[in-house]
C-alpha positions as CSV (number, residue, x, y, z in Angstrom):
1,X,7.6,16.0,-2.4
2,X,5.5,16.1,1.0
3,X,5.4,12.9,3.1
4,X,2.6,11.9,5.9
5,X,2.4,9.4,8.5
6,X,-0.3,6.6,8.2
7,X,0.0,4.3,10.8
8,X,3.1,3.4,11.3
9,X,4.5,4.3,7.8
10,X,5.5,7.6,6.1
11,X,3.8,7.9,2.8
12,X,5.2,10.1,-0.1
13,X,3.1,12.0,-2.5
14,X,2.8,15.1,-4.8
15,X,0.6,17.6,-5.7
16,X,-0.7,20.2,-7.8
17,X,-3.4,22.3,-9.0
18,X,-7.0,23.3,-7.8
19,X,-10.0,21.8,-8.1
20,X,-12.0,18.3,-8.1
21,X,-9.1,15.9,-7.3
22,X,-7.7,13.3,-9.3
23,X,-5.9,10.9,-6.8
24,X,-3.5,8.7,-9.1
25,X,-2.0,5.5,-8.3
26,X,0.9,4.2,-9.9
27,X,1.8,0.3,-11.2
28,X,4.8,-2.0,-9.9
29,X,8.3,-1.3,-9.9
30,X,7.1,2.5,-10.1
31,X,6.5,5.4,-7.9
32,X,4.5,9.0,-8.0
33,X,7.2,10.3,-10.6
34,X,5.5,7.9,-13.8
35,X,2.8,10.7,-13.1
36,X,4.5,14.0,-14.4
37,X,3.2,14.3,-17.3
38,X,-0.8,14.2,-16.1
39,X,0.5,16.3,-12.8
40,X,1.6,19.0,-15.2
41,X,-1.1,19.4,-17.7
42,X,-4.2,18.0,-15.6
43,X,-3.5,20.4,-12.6
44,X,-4.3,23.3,-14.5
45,X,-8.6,21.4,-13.7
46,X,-7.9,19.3,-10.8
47,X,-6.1,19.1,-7.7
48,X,-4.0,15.8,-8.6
49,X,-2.6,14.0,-6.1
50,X,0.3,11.2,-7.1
51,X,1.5,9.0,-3.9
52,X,4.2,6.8,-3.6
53,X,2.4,3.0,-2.1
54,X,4.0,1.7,0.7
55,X,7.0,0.0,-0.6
56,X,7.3,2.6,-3.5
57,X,9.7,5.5,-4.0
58,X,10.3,7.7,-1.0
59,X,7.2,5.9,1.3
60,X,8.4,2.9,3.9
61,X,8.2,-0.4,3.3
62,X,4.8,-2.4,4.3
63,X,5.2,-5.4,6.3
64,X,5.6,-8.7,4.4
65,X,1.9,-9.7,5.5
66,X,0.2,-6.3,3.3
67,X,-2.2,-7.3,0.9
68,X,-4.2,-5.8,-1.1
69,X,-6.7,-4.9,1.1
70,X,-4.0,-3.1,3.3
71,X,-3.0,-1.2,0.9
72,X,-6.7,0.1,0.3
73,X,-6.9,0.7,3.7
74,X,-3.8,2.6,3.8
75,X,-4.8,4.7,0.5
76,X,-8.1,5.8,2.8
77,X,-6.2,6.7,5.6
78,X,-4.1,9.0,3.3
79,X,-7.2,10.3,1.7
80,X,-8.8,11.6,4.6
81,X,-5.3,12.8,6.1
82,X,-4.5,15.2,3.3
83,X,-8.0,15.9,2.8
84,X,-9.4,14.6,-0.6
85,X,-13.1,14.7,-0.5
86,X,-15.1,12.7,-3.2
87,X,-11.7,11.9,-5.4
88,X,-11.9,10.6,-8.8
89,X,-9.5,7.5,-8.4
90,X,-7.0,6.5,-11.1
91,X,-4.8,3.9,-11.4
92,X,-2.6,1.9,-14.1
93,X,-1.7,-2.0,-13.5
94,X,-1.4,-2.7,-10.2
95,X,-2.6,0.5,-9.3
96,X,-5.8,-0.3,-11.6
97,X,-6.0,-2.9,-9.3
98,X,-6.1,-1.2,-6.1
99,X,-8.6,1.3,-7.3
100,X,-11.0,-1.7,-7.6
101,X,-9.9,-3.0,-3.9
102,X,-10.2,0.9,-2.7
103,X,-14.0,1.1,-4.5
104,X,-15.0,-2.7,-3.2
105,X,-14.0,-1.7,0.8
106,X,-15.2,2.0,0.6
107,X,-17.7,2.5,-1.8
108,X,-18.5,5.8,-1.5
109,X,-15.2,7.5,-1.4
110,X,-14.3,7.6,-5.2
111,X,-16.3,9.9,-7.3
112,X,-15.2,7.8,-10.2
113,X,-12.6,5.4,-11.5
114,X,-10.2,5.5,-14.3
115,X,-8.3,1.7,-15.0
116,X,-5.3,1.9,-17.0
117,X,-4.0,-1.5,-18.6
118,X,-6.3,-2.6,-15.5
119,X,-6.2,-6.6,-14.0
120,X,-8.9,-7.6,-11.3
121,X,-6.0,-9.0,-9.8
122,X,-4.0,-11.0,-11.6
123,X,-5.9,-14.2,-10.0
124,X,-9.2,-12.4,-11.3
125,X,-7.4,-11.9,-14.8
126,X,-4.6,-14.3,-15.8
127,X,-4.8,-18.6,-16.0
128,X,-3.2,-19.5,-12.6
129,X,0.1,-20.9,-14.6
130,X,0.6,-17.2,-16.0
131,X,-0.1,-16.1,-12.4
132,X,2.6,-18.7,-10.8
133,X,4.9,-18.1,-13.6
134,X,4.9,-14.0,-13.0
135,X,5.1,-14.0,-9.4
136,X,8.1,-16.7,-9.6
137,X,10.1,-14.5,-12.4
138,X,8.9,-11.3,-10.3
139,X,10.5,-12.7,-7.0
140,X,13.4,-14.2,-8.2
141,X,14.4,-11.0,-10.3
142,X,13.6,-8.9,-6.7
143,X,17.2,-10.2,-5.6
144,X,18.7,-9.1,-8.7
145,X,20.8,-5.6,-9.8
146,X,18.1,-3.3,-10.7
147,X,19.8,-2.5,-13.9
148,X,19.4,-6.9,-15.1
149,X,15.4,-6.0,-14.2
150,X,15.0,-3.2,-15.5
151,X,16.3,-5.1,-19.0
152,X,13.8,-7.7,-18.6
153,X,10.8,-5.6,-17.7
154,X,11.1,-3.0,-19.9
155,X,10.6,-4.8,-23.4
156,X,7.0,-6.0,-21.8
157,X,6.0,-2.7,-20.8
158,X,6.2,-0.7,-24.2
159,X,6.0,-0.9,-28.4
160,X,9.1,-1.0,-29.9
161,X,8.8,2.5,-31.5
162,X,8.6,4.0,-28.0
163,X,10.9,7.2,-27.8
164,X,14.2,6.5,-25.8
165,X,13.6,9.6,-23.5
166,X,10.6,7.6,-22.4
167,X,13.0,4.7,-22.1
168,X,15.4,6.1,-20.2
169,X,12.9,8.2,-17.9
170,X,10.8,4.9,-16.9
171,X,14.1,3.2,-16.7
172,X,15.8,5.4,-13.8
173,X,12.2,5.0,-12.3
174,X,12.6,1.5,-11.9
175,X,16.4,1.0,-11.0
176,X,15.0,2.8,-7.9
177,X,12.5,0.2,-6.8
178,X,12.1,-1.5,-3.2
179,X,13.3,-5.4,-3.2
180,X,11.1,-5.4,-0.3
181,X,8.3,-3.9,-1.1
182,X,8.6,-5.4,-4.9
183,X,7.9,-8.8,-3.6
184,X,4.8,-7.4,-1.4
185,X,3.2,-6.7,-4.0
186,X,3.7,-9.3,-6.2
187,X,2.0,-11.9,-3.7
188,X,-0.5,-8.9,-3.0
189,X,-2.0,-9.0,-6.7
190,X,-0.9,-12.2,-7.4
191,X,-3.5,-13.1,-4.7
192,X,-5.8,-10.3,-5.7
193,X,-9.2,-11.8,-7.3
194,X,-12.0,-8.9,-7.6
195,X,-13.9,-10.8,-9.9
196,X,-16.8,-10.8,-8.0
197,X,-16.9,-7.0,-7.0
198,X,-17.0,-5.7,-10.9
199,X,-20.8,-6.3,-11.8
200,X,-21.1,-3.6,-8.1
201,X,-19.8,-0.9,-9.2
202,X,-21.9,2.2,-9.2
203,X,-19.6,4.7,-10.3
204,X,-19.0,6.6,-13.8
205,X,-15.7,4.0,-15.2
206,X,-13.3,4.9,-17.4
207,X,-11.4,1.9,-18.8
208,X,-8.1,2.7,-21.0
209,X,-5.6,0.2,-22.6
210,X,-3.1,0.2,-25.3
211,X,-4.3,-1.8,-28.3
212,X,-0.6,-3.2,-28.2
213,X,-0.7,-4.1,-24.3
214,X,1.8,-7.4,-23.9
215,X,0.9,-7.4,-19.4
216,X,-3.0,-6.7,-19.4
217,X,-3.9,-7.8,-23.4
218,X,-7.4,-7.0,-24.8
219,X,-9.2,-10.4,-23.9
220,X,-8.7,-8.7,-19.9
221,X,-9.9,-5.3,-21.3
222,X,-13.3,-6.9,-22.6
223,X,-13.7,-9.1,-19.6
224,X,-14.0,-5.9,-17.5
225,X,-15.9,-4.1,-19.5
226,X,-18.3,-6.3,-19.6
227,X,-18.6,-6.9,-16.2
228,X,-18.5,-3.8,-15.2
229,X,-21.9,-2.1,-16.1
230,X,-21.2,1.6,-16.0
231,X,-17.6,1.0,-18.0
232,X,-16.7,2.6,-21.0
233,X,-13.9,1.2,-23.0
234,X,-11.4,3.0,-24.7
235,X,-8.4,1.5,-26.6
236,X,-5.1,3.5,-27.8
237,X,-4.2,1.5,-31.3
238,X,-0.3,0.9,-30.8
239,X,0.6,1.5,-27.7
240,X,1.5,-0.6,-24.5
241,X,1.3,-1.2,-20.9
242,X,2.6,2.0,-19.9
243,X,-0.1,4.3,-21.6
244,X,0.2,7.3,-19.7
245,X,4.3,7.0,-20.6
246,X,3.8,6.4,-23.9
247,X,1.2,8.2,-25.3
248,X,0.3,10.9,-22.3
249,X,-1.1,13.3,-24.8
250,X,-3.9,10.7,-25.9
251,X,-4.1,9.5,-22.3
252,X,-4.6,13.2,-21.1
253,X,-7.6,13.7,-23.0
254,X,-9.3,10.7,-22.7
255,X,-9.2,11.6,-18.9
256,X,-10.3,14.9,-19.5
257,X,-13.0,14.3,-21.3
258,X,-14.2,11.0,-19.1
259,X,-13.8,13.7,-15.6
260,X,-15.6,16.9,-17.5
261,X,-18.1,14.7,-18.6
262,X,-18.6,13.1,-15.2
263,X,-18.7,16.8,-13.6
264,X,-21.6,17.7,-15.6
């Protein structure tokens, strides 16, 4: 893994490949490593770049005041530093989220946008009690073992039918998570209400679910797409939250297709 300095915090990432780049942005609780899959068989087309956000994995923890638009900032600042020009910007949950944020403050840096189980926030998504109830559950479970959340979160996140490699490899993802930087974000895209910036997007958007999504169900899916005006849905029948987990092969070639079509 190669690290930078942004500011004041050092800033983990991987990559591999050549050609147009693919920056992907991970979801809560995660880090660059839910990524191997698409770093593996989408570098053999496009430089793809995985970080670990601030508060994620081996990058520092933010201060308690980031929001979301910090972390956009941050994300442009790494951008330009490890020299990404014009990158098509993907992202799954919170990461779908940030995309947006990223696209609202700096327009023309993504070439296109690719939202995985995608919320405008979970303000812009979710009826405020499901908001206060997840941010509650989510900071109180921030002080606990990892291994008591990981048990809670991991029965939201995929079908039952999921493979217990994928189990276990998502699972030792998440027993590494931040307390810190795990309640950051929650407040972050608790907050986080990019309602308003959908119907402005310009840019060729990809947006991806699992039909079987518990987190981000299909009533969010539609609400974007049909603000967004240059969105095409796609939906994976049986699958959940964690697409790119569960079903990379699928995921893969939707992206594939959606970036060579783009590149035309």
């Amino acid at each position: 893994m190669d690290k930078v300095e942004i500011g004041e915090l050092s800033i983990g990432f991987e990559r591999k490949g050549e050609g147009s780049p693919l920056m992907l942005l991970h979801g809560g609780l995660s880090d660059s490593r839910m990524w191997r899959r698409q770093l593996d068989e989408l570098s053999d087309e496009f430089t793809v770049v995985a970080w670990d956000a601030p508060g994620c994995g081996r990058s520092a923890d933010p201060p308690e005041t980031f929001r979301l638009p910090d972390f956009a900032d941050c994300l442009a600042a790494f951008i330009e530093e490890i020299g990404l020009v014009k990158p098509h910007v993907l992202g799954l949950s919170f990461g779908a989220g940030l995309a947006l944020e990223f696209y609202h403050q700096y327009p023309a840096i993504p070439r296109s946008l690719i939202l995985a189980s995608a919320y405008a926030g979970w303000a812009g998504s979710l009826p405020p009690d499901v908001v206060e109830q997840r941010l509650l559950q989510g900071l109180q479970q921030s002080e606990l073992p990892p291994e008591q959340v990981v048990k809670m979160w991991i029965p939201t996140l995929f079908v039952k039918s999921v493979s217990t490699k994928v189990i276990e490899e998502t699972a030792t993802i998440m027993s590494e998570f931040h307390p810190a930087g795990m309640r950051t974000m929650l407040l972050a895209f608790a907050e986080a209400d990019l309602r308003d910036m959908l119907p402005t997007i310009k840019v060729p958007t990809l947006l991806l679910y699992g039909g079987a999504d518990q987190r981000s169900p299909l009533d969010v899916a539609e609400n974007l797409h049909t603000k967004i005006p240059t969105s095409r849905l796609a939906i994976v029948p049986g699958v959940g939250h964690e697409i790119s987990l569960e079903a990379p092969e699928i995921f893969n070639a939707e992206v594939r297709s959606f970036l060579r079509m783009d590149q035309k």
